[in-house]
C-alpha positions in Angstrom: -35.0 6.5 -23.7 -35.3 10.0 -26.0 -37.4 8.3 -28.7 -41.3 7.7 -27.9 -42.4 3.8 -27.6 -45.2 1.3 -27.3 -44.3 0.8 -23.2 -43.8 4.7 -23.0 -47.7 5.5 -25.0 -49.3 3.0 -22.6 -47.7 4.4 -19.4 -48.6 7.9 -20.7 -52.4 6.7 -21.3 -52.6 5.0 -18.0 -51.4 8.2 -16.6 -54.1 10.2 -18.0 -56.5 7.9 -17.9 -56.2 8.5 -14.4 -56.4 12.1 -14.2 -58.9 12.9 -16.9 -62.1 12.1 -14.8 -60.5 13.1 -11.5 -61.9 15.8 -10.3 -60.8 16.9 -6.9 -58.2 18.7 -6.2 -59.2 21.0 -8.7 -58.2 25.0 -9.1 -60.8 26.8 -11.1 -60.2 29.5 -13.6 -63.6 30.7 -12.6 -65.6 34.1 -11.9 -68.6 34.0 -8.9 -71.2 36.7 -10.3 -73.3 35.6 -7.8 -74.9 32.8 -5.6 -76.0 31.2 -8.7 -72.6 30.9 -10.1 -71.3 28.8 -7.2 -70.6 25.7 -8.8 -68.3 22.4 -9.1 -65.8 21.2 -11.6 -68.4 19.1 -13.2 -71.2 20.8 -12.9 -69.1 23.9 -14.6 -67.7 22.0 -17.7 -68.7 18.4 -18.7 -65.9 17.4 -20.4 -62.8 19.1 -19.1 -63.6 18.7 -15.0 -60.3 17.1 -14.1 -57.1 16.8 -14.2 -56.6 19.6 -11.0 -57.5 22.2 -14.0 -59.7 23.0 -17.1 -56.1 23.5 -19.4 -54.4 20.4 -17.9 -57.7 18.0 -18.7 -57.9 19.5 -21.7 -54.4 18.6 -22.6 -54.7 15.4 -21.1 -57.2 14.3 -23.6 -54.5 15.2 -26.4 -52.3 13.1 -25.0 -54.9 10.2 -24.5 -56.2 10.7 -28.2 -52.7 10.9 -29.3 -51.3 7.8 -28.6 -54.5 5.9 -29.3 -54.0 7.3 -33.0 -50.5 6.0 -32.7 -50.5 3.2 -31.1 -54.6 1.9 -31.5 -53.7 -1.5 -30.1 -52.3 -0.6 -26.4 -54.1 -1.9 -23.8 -55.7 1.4 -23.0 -57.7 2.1 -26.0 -60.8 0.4 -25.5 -60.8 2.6 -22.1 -60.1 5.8 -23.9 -63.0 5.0 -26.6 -65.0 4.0 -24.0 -64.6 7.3 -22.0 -64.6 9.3 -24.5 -68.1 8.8 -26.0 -69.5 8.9 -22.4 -67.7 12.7 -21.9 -67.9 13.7 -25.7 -71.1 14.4 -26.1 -73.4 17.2 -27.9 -74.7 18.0 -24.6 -71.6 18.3 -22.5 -69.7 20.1 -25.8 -72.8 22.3 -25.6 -72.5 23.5 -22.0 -68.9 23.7 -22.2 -69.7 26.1 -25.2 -72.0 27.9 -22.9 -70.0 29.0 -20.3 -68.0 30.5 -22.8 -70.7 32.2 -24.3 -70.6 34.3 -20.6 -69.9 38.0 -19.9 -67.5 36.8 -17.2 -65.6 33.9 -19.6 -64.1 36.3 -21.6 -60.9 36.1 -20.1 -61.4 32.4 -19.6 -57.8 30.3 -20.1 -56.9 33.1 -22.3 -54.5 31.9 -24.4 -53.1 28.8 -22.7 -56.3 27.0 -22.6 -57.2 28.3 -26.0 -54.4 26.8 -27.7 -54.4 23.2 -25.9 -58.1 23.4 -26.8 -57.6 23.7 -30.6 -54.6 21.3 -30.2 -56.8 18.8 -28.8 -58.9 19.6 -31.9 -56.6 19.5 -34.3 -55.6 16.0 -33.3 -59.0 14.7 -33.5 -58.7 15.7 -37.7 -56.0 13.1 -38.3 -58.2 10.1 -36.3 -59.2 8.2 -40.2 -61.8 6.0 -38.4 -65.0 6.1 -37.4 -64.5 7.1 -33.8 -62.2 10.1 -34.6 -64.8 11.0 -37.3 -67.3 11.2 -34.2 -65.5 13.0 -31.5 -64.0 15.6 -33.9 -67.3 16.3 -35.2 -68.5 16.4 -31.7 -66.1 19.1 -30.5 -66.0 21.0 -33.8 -68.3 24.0 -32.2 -66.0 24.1 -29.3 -63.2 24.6 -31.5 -65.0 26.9 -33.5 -65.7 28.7 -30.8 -61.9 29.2 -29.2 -61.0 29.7 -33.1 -62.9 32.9 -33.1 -62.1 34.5 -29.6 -58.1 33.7 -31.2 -59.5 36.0 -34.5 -61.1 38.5 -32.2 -58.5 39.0 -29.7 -54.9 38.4 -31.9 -55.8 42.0 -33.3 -56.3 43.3 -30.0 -53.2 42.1 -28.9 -50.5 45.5 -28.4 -47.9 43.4 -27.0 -46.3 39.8 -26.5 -46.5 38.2 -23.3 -42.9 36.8 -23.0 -43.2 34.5 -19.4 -42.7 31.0 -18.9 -46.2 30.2 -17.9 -49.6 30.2 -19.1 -49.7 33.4 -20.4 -47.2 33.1 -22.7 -48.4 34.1 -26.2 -45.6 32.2 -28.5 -46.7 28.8 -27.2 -50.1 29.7 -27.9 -49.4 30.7 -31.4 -47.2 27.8 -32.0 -50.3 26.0 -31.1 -52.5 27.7 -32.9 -50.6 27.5 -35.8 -50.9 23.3 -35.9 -54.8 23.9 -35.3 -55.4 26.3 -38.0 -53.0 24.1 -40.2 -55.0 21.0 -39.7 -58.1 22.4 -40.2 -56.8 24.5 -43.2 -58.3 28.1 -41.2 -56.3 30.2 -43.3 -57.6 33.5 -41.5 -56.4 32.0 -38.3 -53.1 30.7 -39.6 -52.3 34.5 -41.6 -53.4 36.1 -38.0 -50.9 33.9 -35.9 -48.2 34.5 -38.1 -48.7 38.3 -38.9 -48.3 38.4 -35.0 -45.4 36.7 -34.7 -43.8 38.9 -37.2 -44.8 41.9 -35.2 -43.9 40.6 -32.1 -40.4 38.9 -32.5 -39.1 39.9 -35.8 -36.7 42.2 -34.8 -35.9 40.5 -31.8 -31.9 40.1 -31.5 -29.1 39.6 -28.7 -31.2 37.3 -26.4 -29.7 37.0 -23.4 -31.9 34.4 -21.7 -32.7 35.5 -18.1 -34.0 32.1 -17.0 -35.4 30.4 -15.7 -37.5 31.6 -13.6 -38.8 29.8 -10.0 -41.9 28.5 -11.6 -41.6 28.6 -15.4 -42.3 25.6 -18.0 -41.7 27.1 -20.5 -38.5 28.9 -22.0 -39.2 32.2 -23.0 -36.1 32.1 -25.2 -36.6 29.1 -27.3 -40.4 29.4 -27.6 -39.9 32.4 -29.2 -37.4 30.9 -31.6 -39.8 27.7 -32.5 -42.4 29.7 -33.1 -40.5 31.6 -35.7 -39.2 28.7 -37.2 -42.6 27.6 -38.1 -43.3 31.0 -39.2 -40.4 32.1 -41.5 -39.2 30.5 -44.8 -35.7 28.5 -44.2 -34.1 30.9 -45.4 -35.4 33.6 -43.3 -35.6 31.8 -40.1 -31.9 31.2 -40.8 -30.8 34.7 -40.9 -33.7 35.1 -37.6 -32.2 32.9 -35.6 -28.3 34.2 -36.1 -29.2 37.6 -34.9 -31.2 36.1 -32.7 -29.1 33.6 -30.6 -25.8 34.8 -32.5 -23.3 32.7 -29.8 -25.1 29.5 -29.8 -22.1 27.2 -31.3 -20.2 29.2 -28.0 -22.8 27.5 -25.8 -24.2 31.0 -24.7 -26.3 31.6 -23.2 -25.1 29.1 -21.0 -28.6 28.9 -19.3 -30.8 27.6 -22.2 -28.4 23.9 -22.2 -28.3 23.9 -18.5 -31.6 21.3 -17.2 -33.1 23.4 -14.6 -33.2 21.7 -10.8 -36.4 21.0 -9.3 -35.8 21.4 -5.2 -39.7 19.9 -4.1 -42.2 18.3 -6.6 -44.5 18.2 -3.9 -44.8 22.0 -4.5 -47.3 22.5 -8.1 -45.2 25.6 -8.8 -41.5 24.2 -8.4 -42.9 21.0 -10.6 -43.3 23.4 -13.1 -39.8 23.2 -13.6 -39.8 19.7 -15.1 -42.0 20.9 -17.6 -39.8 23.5 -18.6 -36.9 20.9 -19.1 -39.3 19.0 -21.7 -40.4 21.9 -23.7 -37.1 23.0 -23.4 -36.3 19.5 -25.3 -39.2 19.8 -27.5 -37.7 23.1 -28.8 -34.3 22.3 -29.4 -35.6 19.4 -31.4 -37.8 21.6 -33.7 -34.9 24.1 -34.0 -32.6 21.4 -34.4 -34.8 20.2 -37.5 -33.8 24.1 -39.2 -30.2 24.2 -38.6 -27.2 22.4 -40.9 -24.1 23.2 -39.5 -22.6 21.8 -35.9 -25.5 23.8 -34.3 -27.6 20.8 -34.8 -26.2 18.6 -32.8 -25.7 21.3 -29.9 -29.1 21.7 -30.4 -30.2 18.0 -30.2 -27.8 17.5 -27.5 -29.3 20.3 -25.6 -32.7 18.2 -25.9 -31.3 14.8 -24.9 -30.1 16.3 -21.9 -32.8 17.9 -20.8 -35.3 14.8 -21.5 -32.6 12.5 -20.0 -33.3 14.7 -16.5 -37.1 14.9 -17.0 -38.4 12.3 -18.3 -38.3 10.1 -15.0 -40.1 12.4 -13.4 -43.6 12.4 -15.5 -45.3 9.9 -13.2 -44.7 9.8 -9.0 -46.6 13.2 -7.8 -49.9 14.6 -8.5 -48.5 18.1 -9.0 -46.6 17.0 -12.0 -48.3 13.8 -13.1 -51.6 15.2 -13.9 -50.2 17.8 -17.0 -46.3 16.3 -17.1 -46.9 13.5 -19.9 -48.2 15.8 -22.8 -45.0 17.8 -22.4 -43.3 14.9 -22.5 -45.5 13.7 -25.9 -44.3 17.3 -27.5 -40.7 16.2 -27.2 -40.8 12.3 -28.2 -42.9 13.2 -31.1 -40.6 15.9 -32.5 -37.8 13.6 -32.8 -40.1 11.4 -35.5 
């Protein structure tokens, strides 16, 4: 099954239902400035204490409060709703917006946690009922807060940062984008994309030199969605020849290949299952650009890749507390 449904949302809610609130094993992005400073997952941030990592709660909630949006009547909501007003609270947004607030944080999740953060944000805006209303509101100074360190650093920011993982900066743009879209930030929205231009613009010839051993994300096609959201049609259209110029060849031959995962025991070989479903949630947004036959090479390319992946969301901790929002990116672009 490619297409997102009613069984799928509630498996992906049970899922993260039961990662959100877990909060050991748990690898902190964290600096010790002193004995003071030597703290817990909870203790350190409130909301966001599970899920083995800050980002992967974080993301975790996005997928929770999306399929309660889009499917309200699952048998997980009441659970989510119920959570979610004990963990979104003024006082636990409040601390989480104080560590930020210190000299250490400032590298904090930077950008990968940024841009899940105003993701998760973002989602919250299109919640029409009284509960949305509340936890949007709620987290609004949070988002505020990851909104500006975007505007403060994007300007600082020589170079792009073209790996697989969580520094890459086109996923966090892409993300950005949908926050600052939502929320109608235009200053935001005209930073990401002057960025992008700067960046990737003249970008041509990609040859593709992935993946790497523990990548979940494609360089290659990152790039290429984040430009298509970007550049006008028409633009994007003569952007994406130069850029990939033998696609209807199958070349490179890497970016339709699923990549193998050899131990998902490992956190850093799982990594590779992610890659296959943003792999799939790429070639489904750059699918949605295209006209001639390299649309359906392209929407091929995704169906294979979520046919390999998507039984592997649930099973192992390693890829089960992160896997099923990945997963969301690439059933939701088919709708």
């Amino acid at each position: 099954m490619t297409r997102l449904t009613t069984e799928t949302a509630s498996l992906y809610a049970r899922t993260a239902l039961g990662h959100v609130t877990r909060e050991y094993p748990n690898k902190l992005d964290h600096v010790i400035t002193g004995p003071e400073a030597v703290k817990g997952p909870r203790a350190l941030h409130p909301i966001f204490f599970g899920s083995f990592d800050w980002h992967s709660c974080v993301h975790g909630w996005w997928t929770l409060f999306t399929v309660l949006r889009l499917y309200p009547e699952i048998p997980e909501a009441e659970a989510i709703r119920k959570l979610a007003d004990e963990l979104f609270t003024d006082r636990n947004v409040e601390a989480e917006v104080a560590y930020l607030a210190e000299p250490s944080s400032r590298g904090f999740e930077r950008p990968y946690g940024w841009a899940w953060l105003l993701m998760l944000a973002g989602e919250l805006t299109r919640h029409d009922n009284a509960d949305g209303l509340r936890w949007s509101a709620r987290l609004k100074p949070l988002a505020d807060a990851f909104a500006d360190r975007f505007k403060a650093f994007l300007p600082l920011a020589t170079y792009p940062v073209r790996v697989g993982t969580h520094y890459n900066t086109a996923f966090a743009l892409t993300l950005a984008l949908d926050y600052a879209a939502a929320e109608k930030d235009a200053e935001l929205a005209e930073l990401c994309k002057g960025k992008a231009r700067d960046w990737h613009l003249a970008d041509a010839g990609c040859q593709a030199w992935e993946p790497s051993q523990d990548e979940f994300l494609s360089p290659a096609l990152m790039e290429a969605e984040l430009m298509r959201r970007v550049l006008a049609p028409a633009e994007f259209a003569g952007w994406f020849d130069a850029f990939l110029p033998n696609l209807a060849q199958l070349s490179p031959a890497t970016l339709f290949a699923p990549a193998s995962v050899s131990d998902r025991s490992d956190g850093k070989i799982a990594h590779l299952d992610g890659l296959n479903l943003s792999r799939a949630w790429c070639w489904r947004g750059i699918a949605s650009a295209l006209t001639d036959g390299r649309k359906d090479i392209a929407l091929k390319a995704a169906d294979d890749h979520l046919t390999v992946a998507l039984p592997q969301v649930t099973g192992d901790y390693m890829g089960e507390h992160w896997l099923a929002s990945f997963a969301l990116l690439a059933l939701l672009a088919a709708a």
